[in-house]
C-alpha positions in Angstrom: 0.0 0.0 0.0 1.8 3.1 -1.5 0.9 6.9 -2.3 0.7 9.9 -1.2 -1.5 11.6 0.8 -2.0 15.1 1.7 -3.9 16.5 4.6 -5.1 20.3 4.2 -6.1 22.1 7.3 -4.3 21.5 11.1 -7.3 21.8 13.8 -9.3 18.8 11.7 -6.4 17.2 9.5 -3.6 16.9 12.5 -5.6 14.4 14.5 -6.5 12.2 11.5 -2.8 12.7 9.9 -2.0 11.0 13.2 -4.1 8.1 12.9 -3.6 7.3 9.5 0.2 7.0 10.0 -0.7 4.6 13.1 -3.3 2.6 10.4 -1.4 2.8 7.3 2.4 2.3 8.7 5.9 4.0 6.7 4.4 3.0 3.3 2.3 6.1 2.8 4.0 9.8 2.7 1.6 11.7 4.5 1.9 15.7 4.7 -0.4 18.2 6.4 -0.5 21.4 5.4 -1.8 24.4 6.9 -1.4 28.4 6.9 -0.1 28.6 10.5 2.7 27.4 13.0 0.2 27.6 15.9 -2.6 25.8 16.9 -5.8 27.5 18.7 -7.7 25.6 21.1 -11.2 26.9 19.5 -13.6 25.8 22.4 -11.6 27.7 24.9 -12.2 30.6 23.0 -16.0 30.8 24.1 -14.8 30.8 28.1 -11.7 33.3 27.6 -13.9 36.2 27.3 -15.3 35.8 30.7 -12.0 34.9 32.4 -12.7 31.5 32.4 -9.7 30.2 29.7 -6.4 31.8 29.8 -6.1 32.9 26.0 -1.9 32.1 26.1 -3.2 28.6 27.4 -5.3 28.0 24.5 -2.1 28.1 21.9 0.5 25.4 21.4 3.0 24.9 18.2 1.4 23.0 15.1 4.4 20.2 15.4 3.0 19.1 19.4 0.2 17.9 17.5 2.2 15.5 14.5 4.1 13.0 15.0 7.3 11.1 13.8 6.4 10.1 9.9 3.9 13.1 9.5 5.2 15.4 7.5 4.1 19.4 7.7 4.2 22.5 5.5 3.4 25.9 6.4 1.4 27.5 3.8 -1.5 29.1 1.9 -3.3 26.7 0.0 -4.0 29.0 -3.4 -5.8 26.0 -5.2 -6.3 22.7 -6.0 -5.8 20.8 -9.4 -8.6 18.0 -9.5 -7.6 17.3 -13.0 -4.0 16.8 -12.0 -4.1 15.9 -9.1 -2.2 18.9 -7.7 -2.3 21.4 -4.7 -1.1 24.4 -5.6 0.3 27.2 -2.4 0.6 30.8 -2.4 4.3 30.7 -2.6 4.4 28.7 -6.0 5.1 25.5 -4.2 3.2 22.3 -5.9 2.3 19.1 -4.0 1.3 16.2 -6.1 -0.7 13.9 -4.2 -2.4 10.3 -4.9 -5.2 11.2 -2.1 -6.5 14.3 -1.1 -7.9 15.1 2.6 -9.7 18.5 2.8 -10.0 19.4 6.5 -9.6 23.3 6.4 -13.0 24.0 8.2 -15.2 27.1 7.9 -14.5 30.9 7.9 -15.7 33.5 9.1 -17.3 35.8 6.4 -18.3 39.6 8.2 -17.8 41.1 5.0 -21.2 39.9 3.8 -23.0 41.3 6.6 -23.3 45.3 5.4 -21.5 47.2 8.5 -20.0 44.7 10.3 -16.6 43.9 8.5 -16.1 47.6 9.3 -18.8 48.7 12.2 -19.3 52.0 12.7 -18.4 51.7 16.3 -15.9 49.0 16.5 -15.4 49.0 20.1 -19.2 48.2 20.3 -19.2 45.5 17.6 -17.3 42.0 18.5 -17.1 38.3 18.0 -15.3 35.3 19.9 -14.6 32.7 17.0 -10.8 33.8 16.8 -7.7 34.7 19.5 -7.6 38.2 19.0 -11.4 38.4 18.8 -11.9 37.0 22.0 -8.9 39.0 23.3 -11.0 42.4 22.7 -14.5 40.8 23.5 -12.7 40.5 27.0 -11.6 44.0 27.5 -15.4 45.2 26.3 -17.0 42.9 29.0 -14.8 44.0 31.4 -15.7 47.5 30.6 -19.6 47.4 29.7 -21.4 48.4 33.1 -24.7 47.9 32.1 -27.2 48.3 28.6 -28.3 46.2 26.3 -25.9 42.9 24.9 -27.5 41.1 22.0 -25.6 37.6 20.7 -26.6 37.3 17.0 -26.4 34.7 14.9 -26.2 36.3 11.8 -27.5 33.6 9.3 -26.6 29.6 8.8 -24.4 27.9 8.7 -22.4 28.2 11.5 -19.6 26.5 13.3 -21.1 25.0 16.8 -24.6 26.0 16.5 -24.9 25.9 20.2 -22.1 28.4 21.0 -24.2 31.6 21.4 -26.2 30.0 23.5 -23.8 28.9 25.7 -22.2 32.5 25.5 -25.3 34.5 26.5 -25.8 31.9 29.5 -22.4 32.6 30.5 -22.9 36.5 30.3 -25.6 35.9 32.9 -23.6 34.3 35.1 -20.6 36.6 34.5 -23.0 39.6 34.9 -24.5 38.5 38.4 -21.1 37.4 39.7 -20.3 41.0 38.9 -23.3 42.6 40.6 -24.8 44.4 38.1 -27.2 42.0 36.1 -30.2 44.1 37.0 -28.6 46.7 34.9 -28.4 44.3 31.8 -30.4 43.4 29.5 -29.3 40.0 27.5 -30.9 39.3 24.3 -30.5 36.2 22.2 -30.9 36.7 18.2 -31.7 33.9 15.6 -32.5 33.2 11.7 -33.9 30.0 13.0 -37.6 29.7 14.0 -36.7 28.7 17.5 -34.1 28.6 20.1 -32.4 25.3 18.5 -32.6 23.3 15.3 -34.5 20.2 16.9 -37.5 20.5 18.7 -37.0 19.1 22.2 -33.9 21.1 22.8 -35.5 24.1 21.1 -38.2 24.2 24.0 -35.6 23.1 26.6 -33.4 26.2 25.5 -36.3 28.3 25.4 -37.5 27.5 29.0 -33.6 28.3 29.9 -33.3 31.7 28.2 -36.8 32.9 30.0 -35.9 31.4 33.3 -32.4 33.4 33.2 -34.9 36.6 31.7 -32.9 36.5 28.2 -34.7 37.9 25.7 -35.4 35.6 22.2 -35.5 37.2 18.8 -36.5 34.4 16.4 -36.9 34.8 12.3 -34.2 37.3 12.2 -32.0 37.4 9.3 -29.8 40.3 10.1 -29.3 42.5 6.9 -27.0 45.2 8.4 -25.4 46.8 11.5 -26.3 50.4 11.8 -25.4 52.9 13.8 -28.8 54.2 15.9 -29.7 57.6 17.0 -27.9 58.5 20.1 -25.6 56.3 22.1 -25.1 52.1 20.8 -26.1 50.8 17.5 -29.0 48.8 15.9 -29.3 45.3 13.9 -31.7 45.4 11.0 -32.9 42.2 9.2 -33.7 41.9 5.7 -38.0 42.2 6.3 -36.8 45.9 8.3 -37.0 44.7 12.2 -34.5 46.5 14.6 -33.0 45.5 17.2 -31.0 48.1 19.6 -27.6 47.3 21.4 -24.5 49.1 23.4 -22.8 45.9 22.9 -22.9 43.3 20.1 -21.7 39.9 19.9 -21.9 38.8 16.3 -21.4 35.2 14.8 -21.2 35.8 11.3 -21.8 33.6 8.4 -19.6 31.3 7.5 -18.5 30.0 4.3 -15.4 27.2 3.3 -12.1 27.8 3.0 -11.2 30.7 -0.1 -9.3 28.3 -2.7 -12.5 26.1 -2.5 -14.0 28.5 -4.5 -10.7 28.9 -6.9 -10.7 25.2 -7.4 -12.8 24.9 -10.1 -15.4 21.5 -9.6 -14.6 21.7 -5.9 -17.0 23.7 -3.8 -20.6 24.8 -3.8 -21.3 28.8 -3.7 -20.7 29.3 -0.4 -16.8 27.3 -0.6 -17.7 24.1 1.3 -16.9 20.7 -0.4 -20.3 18.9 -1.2 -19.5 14.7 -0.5 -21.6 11.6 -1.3 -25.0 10.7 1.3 -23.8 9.7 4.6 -20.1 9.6 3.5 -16.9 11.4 4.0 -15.9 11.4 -0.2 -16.1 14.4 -2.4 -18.5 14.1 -5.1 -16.4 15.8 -7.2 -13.3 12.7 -6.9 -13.3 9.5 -5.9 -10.1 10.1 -4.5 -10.7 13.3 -2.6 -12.1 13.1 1.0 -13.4 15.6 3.6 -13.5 16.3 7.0 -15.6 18.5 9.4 -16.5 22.0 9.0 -15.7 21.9 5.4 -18.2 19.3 4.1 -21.5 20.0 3.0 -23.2 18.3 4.8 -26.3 18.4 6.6 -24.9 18.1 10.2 -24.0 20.8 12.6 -20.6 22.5 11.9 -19.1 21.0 15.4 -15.4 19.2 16.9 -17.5 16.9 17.8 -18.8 16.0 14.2 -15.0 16.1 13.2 -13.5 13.8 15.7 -15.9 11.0 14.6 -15.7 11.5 11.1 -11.9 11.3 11.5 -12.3 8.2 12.5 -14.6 6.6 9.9 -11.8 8.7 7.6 -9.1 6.4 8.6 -10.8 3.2 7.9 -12.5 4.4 4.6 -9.1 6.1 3.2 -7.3 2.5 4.9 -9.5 0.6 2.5 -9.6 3.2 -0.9 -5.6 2.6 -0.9 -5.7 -0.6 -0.5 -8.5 -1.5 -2.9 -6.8 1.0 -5.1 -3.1 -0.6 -4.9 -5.2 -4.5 -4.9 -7.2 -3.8 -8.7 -4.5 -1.8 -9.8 -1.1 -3.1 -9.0 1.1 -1.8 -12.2 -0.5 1.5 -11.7 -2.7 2.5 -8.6 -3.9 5.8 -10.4 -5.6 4.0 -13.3 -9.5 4.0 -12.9 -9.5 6.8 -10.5 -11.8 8.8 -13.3 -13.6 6.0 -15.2 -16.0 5.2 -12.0 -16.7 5.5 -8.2 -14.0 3.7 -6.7 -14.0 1.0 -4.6 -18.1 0.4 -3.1 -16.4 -0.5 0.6 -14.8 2.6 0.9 -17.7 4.9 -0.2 -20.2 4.5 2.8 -18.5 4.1 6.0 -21.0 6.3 7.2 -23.9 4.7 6.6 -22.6 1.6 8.0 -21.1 3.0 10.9 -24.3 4.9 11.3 -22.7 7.7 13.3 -23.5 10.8 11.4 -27.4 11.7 12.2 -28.2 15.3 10.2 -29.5 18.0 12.3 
């Protein structure tokens, strides 16, 4: 079992870059390659705001997370080749592979959102999903002595649907700790048509946000962030709803990694990586696979999501190579565009039966 196989994006792609060396042994090259040396702890990001996660804490070196046989390369993917089989990087650099991972997640997309790439009042405008993000939603929280917070979800899909929630249950707590939750109103802000996606937890959530006297906005599609008359600023959606704030916590959409949408064949319009029903292949190769955030797929955008599919992605690419290398022993490429590939490695998922859509 020969090839080569490379791994784009660290958070996702390091853990499964380690566990396909561990399967697959010294007779695969296996590279990851991602755009930075460091390696943010993302769920700490949603405590270190409040105190609660020491931001340094939260950051290790890429390497700590590869191991001996893994090899790594610090760059921006520019695009991929499907036709070729190529990954082209920023710097020029090429990387032939034999098998593709894409594990590069989501980003963040404020820029689609009118006034909130550039908010009129930056200091009153923030969002937690990155380190220095976090870093200044800390220093506003410490400052804000009362008025109205809103947590908006500015439309789906978003990495870890539940985050928000969490966040405007730990601004009550953070608030009353302080004293001054009286003097604080907390207002929760959805596209959805309820608290959650499913039922059950939607009314459980619901119940949680009243009992805790958090206000829920449901329906809301926010448009654009405007600045209001007098002090703080207003959300508008697109059907013309306002709603008023002195301090804003935004999710924004998200959207897959930028040379999706220079690859051409690769992505959908919003840059993820559409893959086959219940299964962890692109649709667009046989010998391209995909992990977490950067699928299309109808499951919430979650670490959780990605450490399970990282393990079906080990068996499924374990058995591609090897079917591969078995029907194609002079030369393992040939076939790769005539057909499907290999039926046992196409749905894992479905025979695992891990994967439920949300």
């Amino acid at each position: 079992m020969t090839g080569r196989v490379v791994i784009l994006g660290g958070p996702g792609g390091a853990p499964s870059a380690v566990r396909l060396r561990r399967t697959l042994g010294d007779d695969v090259e296996i590279t990851v390659v991602d755009q930075g040396n460091r390696h943010v702890y993302q769920p700490g990001l949603l405590f270190a705001p409040f105190g609660l996660s020491p931001l340094d804490s939260l950051v290790r070196p890429r390497r700590r997370q590869l191991r001996p046989g893994v090899g790594y390369r610090c760059g921006v993917v520019q695009r991929v080749d499907l036709d070729h089989d190529r990954v082209h990087l920023a710097d020029g650099a090429v990387l032939p592979y034999d098998l593709l991972v894409i594990a590069t997640g989501a980003r963040l997309l404020p820029e689609e959102t009118e006034g909130l790439a550039t908010p009129l009042r930056p200091a009153q405008v923030h969002a937690f999903g990155d380190h220095e993000g976090a870093r200044a939603l800390a220093r506003a929280l410490a400052a804000f002595d009362g008025g109205r917070l809103v947590v908006d979800v500015v439309d789906m899909p978003t990495a870890c649907p539940v985050a928000p929630l969490e966040f405007c249950f730990l601004a009550d707590w953070y608030f009353r700790r302080r004293g001054i939750r009286d003097v604080v109103s907390l207002t929760y802000v959805t596209p959805l048509d309820a608290a959650f996606t499913k039922p059950v937890a939607a009314a459980a959530l619901a119940g949680l946000l009243a009992r805790k006297d958090i206000d829920l906005v449901t329906e809301f599609t926010t448009g654009s962030v405007e600045d209001a008359d007098g002090a703080g600023g207003r959300l508008v959606s697109f059907d013309e709803r306002e709603v008023p704030f002195d301090l804003a916590v935004m999710v924004p959409l998200h959207g897959g990694a930028a040379y999706v949408e220079a690859s051409d064949g690769l992505g959908d319009e919003l840059g993820f990586v559409p893959v086959g029903p219940r299964s962890v292949r692109s649709t667009a190769r046989p010998d391209v696979f995909v992990l977490g955030d950067a699928a299309a797929v109808p499951t919430s955008k979650a670490g959780s999501g990605t450490h399970v599919e990282g393990e079906i992605l080990t068996r499924t690419v374990a058995r591609f190579l090897a079917a591969e290398r078995a029907a194609n022993p002079a030369d393992q490429r040939a076939g790769h565009r005539a057909g499907p590939g290999p039926a046992t490695a196409v749905d894992d998922l479905a025979a695992a039966g891990r994967i439920v859509p949300t």
